[in-house]
C-alpha positions, 0 to 999 in steps of 0.5 A: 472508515478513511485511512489516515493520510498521516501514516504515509509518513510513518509505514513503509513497504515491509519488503524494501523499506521505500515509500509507498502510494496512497490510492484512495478510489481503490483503498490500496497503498502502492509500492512501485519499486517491489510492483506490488499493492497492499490493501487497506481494510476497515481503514487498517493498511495490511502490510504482510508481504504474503497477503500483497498483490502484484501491481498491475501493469497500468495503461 
């Protein structure tokens, strides 16, 4: 199942509120201003802070 691009415009980092990235190869949704990575399940975005990972430092 693809995630809706369309919900971009609607989520937001529950953390800081901001605008978050779309990764579409890994399936995540990126918040750079808190570094951190929500995945995506099933098509559904996991948005709990407690269940987010640190943003790995990209090369």
């Amino acid at each position: 199942m693809a995630f809706d691009k369309k919900l971009l415009d609607i989520i937001a980092c529950p953390v800081c509120k901001g605008k978050l990235e779309y990764n579409k190869d890994k399936q995540q949704l990126i918040c750079k201003v808190d570094r951190l990575v929500y995945a995506i399940n099933d098509g559904i975005p996991v948005l709990l802070e407690n269940k987010a990972e640190p943003l790995e430092q990209e090369s």
